[in-house]
MMTF fields as JSON, N, C-alpha, C and O atoms, coordinates in Angstrom:
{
  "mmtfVersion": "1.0.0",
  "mmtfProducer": "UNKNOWN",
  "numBonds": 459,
  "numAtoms": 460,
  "numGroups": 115,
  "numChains": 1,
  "numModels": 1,
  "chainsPerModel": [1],
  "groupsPerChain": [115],
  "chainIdList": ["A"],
  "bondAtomList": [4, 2, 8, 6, 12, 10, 16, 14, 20, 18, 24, 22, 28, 26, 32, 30, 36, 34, 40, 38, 44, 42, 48, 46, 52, 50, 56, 54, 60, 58, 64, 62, 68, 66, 72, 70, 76, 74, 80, 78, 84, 82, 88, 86, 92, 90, 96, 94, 100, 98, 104, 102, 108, 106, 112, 110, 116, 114, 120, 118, 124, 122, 128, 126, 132, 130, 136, 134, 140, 138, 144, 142, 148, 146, 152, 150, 156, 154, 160, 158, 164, 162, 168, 166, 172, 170, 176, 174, 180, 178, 184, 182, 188, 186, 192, 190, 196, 194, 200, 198, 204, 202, 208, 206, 212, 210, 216, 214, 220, 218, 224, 222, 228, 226, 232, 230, 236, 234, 240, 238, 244, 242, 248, 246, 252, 250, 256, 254, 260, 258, 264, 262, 268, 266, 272, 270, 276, 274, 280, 278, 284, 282, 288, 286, 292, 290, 296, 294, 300, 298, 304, 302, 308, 306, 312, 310, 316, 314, 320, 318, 324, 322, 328, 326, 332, 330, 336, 334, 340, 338, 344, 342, 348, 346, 352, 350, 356, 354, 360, 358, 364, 362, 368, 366, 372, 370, 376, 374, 380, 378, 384, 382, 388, 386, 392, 390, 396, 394, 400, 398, 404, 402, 408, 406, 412, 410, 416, 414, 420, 418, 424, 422, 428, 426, 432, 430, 436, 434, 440, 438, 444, 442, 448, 446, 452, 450, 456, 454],
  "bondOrderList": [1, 1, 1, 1, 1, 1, 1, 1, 1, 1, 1, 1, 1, 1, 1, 1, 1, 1, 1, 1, 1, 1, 1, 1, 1, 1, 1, 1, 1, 1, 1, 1, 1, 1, 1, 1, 1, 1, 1, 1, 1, 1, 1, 1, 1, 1, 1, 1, 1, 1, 1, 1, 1, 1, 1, 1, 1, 1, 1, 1, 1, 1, 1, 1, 1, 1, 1, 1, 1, 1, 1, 1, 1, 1, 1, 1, 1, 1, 1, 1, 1, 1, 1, 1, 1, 1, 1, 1, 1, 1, 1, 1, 1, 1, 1, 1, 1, 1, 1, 1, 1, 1, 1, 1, 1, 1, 1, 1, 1, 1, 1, 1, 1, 1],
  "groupList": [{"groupName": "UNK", "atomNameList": ["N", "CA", "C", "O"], "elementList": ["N", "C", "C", "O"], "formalChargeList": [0, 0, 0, 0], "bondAtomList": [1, 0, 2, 1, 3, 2], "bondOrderList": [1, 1, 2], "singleLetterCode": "X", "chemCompType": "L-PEPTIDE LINKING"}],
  "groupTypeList": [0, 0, 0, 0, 0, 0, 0, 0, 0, 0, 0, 0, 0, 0, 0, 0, 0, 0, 0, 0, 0, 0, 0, 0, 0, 0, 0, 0, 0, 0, 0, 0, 0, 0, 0, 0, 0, 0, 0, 0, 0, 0, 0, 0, 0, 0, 0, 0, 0, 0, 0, 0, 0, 0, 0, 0, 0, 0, 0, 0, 0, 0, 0, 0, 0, 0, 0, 0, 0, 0, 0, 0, 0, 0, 0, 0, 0, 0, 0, 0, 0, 0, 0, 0, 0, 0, 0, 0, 0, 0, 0, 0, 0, 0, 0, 0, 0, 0, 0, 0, 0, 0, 0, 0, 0, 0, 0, 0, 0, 0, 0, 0, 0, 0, 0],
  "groupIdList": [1, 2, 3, 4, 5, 6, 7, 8, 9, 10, 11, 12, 13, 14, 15, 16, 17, 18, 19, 20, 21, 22, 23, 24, 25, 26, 27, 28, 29, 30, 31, 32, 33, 34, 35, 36, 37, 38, 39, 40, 41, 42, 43, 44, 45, 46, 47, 48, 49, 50, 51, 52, 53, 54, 55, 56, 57, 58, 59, 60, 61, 62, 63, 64, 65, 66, 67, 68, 69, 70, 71, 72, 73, 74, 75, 76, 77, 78, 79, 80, 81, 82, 83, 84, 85, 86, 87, 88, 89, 90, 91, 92, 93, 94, 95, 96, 97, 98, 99, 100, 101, 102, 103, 104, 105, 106, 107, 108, 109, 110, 111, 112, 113, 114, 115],
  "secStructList": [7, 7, 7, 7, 7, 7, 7, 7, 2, 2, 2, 2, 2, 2, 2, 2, 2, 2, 2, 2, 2, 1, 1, 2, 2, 2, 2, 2, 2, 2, 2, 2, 2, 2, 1, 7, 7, 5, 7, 2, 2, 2, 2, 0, 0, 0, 0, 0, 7, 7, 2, 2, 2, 2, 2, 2, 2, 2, 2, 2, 2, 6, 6, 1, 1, 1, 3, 3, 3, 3, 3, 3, 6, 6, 3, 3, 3, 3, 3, 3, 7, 2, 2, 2, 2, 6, 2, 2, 2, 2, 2, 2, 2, 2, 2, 2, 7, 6, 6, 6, 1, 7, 6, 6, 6, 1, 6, 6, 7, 7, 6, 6, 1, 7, 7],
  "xCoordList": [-19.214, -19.466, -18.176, -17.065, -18.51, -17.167, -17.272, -18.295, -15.742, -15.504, -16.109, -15.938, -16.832, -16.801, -16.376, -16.072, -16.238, -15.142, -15.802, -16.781, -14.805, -15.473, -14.373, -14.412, -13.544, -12.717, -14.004, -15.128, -13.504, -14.182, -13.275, -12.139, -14.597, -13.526, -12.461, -11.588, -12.045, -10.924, -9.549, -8.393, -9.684, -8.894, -8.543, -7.393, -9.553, -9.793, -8.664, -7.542, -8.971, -8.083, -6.999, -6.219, -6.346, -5.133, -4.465, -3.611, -5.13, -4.4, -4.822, -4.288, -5.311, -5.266, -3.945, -3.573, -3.146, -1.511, -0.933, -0.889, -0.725, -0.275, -0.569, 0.123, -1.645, -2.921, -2.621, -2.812, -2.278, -1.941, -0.53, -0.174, 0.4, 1.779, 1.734, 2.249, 0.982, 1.556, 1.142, 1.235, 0.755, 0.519, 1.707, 1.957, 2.507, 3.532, 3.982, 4.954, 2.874, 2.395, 2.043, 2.433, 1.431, 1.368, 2.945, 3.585, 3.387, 4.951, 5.89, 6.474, 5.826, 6.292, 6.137, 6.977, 4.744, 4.278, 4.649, 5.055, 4.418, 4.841, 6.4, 6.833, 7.19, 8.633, 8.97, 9.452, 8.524, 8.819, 8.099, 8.527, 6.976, 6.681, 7.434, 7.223, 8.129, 9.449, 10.297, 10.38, 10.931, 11.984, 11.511, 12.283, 10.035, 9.598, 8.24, 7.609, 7.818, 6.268, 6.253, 7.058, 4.838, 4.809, 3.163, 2.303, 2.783, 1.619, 1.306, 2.367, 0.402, -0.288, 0.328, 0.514, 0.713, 1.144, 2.317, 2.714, 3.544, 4.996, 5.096, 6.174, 3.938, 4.495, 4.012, 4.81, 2.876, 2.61, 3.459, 3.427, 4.807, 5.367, 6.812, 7.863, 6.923, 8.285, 7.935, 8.795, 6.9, 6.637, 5.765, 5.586, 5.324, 5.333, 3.722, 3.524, 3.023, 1.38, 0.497, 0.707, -0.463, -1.401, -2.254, -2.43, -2.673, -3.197, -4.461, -4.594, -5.045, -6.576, -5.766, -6.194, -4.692, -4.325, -3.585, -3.775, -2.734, -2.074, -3.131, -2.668, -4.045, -4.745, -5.518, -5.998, -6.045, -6.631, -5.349, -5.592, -4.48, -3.467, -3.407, -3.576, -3.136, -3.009, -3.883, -3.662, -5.547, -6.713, -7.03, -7.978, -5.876, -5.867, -4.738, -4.871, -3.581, -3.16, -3.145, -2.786, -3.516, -4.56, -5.517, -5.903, -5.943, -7.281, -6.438, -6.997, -5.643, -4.85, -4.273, -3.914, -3.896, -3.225, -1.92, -1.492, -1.299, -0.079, 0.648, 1.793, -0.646, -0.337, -1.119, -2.068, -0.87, -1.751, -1.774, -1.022, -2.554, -2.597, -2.884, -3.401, -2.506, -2.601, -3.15, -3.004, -3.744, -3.942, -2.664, -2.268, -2.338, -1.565, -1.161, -0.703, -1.641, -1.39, -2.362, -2.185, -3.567, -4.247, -3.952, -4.618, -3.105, -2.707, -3.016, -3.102, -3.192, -2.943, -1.567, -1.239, -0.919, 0.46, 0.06, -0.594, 0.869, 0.588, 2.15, 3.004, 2.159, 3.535, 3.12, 1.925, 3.954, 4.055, 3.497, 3.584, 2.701, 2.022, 3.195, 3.295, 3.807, 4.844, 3.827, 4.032, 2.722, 1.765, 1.553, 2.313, 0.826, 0.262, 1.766, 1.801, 2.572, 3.808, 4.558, 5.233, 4.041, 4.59, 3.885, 4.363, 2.29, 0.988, 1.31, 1.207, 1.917, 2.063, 3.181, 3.243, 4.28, 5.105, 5.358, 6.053, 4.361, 3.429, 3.181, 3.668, 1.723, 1.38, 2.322, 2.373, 3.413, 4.388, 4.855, 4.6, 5.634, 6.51, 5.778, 6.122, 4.468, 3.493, 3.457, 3.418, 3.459, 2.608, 4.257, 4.171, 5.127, 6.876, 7.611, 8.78, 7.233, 7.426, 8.352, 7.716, 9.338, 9.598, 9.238, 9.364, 8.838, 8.443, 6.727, 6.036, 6.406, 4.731, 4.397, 3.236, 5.479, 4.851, 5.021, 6.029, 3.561, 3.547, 4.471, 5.035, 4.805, 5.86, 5.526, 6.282, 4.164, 3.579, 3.703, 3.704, 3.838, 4.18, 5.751, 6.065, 6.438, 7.958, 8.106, 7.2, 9.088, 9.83, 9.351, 9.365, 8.973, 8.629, 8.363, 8.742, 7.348, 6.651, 5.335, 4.782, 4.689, 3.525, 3.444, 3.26, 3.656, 4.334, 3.208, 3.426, 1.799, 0.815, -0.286, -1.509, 0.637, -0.165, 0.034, 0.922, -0.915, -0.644, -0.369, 0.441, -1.036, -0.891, -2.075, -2.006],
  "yCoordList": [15.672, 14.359, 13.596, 13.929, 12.474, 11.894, 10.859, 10.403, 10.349, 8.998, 7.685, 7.448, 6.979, 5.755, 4.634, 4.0, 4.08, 3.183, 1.671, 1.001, 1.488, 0.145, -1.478, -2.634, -0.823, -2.17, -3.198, -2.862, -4.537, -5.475, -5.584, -5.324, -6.14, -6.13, -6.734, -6.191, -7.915, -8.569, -7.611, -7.894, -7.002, -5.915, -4.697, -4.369, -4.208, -3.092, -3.809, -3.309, -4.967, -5.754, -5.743, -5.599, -5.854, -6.104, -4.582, -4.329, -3.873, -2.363, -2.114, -1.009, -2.239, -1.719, -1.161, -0.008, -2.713, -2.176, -0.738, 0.432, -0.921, 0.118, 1.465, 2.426, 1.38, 2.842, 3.108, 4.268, 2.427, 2.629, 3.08, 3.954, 2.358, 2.996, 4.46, 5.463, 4.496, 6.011, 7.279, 8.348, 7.253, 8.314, 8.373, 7.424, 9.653, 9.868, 9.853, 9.55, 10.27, 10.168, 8.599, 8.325, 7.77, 6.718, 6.253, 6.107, 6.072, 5.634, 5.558, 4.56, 7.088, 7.445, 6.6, 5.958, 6.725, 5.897, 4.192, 3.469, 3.648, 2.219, 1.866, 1.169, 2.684, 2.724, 2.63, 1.737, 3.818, 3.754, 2.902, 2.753, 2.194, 0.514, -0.482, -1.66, -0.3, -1.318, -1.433, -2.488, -0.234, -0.261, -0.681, -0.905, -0.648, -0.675, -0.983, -0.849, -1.476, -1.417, -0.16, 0.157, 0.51, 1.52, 2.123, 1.494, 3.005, 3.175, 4.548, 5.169, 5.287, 6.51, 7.565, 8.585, 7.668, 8.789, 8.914, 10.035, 7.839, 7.731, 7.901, 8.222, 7.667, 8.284, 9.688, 10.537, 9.976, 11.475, 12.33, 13.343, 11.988, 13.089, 12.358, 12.917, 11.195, 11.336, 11.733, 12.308, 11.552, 12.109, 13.671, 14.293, 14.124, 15.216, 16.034, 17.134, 15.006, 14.96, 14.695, 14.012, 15.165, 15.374, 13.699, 12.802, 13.828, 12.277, 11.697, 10.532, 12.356, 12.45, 11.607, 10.659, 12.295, 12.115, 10.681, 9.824, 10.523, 9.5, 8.192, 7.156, 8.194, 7.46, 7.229, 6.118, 7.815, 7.474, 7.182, 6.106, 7.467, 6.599, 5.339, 4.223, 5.578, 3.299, 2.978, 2.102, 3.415, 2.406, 1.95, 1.186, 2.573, 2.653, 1.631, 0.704, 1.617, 0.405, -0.387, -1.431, -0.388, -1.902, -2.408, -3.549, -1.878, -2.249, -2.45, -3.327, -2.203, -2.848, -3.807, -4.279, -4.588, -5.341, -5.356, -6.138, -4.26, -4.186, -4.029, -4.256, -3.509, -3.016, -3.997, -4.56, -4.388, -5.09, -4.337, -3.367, -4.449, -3.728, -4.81, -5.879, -4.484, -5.655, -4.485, -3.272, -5.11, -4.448, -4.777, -5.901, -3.957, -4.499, -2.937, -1.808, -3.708, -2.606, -1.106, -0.045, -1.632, -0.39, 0.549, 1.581, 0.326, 0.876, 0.003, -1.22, 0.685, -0.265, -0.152, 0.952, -1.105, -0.774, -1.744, -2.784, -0.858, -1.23, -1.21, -0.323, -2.417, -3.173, -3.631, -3.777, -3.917, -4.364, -5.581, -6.125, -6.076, -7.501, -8.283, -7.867, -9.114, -9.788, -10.362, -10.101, -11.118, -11.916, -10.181, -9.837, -9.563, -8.503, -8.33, -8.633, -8.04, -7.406, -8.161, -7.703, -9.798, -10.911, -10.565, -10.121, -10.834, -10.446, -9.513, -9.761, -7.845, -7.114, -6.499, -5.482, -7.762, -8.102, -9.03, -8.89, -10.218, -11.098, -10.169, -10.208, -8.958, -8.308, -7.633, -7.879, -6.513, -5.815, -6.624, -6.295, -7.83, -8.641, -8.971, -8.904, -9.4, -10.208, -8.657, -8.796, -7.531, -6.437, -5.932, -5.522, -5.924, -5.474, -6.855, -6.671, -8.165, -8.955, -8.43, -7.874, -8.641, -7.913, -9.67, -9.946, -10.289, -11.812, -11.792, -12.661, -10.917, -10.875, -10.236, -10.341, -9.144, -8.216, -8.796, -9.394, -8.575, -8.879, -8.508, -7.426, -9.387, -8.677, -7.874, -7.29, -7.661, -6.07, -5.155, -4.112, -5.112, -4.061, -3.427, -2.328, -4.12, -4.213, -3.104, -2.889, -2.101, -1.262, -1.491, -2.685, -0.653, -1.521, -2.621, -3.111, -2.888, -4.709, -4.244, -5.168, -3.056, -3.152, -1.66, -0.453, -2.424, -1.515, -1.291, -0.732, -1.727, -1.252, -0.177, -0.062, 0.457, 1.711, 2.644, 2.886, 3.273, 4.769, 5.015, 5.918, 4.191, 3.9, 4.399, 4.17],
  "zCoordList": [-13.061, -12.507, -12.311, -12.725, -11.587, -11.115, -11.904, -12.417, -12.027, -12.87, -11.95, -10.754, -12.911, -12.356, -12.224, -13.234, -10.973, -10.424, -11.16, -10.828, -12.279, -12.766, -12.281, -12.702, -11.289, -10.67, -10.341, -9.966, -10.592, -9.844, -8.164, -7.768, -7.537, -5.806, -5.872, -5.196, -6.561, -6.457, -7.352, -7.036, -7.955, -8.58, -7.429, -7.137, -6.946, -5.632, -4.939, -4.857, -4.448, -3.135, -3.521, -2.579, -4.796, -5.622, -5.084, -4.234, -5.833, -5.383, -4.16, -4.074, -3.218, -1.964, -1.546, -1.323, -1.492, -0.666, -2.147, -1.768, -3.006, -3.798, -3.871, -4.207, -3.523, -3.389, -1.941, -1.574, -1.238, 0.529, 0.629, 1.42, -0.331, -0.135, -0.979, -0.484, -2.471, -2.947, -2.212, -2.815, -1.134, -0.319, 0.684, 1.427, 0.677, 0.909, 2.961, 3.653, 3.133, 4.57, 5.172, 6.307, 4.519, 4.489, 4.539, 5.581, 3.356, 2.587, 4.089, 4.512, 4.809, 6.102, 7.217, 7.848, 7.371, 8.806, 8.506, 9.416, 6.959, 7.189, 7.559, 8.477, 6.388, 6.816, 8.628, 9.325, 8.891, 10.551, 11.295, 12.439, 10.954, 11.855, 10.915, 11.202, 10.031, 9.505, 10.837, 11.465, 11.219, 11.946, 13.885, 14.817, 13.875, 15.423, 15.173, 14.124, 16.437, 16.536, 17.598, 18.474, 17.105, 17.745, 18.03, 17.414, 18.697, 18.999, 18.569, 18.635, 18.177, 17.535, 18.374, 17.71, 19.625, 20.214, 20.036, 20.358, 19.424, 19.467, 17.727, 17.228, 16.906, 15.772, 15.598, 15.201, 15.84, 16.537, 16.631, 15.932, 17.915, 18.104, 17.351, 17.662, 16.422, 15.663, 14.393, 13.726, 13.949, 12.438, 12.468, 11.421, 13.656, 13.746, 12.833, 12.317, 12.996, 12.389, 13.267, 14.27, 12.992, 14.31, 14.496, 13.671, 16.075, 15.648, 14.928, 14.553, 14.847, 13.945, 12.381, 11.724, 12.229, 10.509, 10.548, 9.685, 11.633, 12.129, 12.053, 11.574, 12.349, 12.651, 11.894, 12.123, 10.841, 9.362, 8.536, 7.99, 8.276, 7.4, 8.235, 7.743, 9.653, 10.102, 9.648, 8.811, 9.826, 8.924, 7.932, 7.747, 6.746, 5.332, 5.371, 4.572, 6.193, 5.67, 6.202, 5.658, 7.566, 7.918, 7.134, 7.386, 6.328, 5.435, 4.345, 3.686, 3.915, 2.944, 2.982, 1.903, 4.364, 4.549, 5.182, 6.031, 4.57, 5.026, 6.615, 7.006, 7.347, 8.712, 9.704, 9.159, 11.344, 12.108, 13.11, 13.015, 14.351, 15.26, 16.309, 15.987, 17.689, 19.02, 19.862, 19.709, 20.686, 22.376, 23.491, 23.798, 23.81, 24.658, 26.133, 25.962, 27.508, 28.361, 28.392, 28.991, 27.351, 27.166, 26.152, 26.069, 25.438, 24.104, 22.905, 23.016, 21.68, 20.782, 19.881, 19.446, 19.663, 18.779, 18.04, 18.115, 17.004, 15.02, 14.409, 14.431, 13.915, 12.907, 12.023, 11.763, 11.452, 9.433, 9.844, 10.945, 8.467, 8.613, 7.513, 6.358, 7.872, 7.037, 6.145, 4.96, 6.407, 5.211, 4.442, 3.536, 4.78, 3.883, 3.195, 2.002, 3.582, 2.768, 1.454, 0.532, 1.865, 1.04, -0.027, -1.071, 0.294, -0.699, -1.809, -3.01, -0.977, -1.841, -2.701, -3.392, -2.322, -3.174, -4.431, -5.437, -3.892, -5.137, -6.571, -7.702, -5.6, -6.918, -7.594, -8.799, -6.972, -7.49, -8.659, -9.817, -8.292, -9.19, -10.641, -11.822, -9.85, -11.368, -12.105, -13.328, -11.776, -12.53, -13.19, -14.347, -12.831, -13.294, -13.589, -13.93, -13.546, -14.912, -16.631, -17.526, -16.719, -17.831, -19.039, -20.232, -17.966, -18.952, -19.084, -19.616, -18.633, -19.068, -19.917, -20.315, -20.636, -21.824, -22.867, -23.243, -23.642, -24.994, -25.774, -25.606, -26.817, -28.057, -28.784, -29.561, -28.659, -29.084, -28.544, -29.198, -27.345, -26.252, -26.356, -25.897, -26.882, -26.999, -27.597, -28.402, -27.513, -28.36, -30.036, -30.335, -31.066, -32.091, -32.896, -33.959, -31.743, -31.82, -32.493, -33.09, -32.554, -33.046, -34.307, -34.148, -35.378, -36.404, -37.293, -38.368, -36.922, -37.472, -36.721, -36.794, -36.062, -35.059, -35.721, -36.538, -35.332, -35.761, -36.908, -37.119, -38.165, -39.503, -40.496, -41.704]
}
């Protein structure tokens, strides 16, 4: 049986962008709409993945936030969403905080473990 998913949605939404970047293929396609906006057939033939796959990683991080997409000329082209990216730099920071860990958490802060 499979584990069950006990996130509440507002937790889900939290990791979206994180769960959207650790996929390495993902990681790829956002980097290269860093540098351009670009459309499914131009990362296609620069990242060298077929477009079926191309095109389920943009929906994953459009749905994360991180990515937008326009119409334009009969194509659609997809670039970084600066709000999504702010967002998921918010969470990064709050979660790597070295001022949010408990002093129990600390290097031998909790000296009644494992006792």
């Amino acid at each position: 049986m499979g584990r069950e998913d006990t996130r509440t949605p507002a937790e889900a939404r939290r990791l979206a962008p994180l769960r959207a970047l650790a996929d390495p293929t993902r990681l790829r396609l956002f980097l290269a709409l860093r540098e351009s906006e670009r459309c499914v057939r131009d990362l296609v033939t620069t990242e060298g993945i077929t477009q079926p796959l191309v095109s389920h990683h943009l929906r994953v991080l459009t749905e994360a936030g991180l990515v937008q997409a326009r119409r334009a000329e009969g194509f659609t082209l997809y670039a970084v969403s600066p709000e999504g990216m702010a967002a998921a730099l918010e969470i990064v920071s709050e979660l790597l905080d070295p001022a949010g860990v408990g002093p129990r958490a600390m290097p031998g802060g909790n000296a009644a473990c494992c006792k």
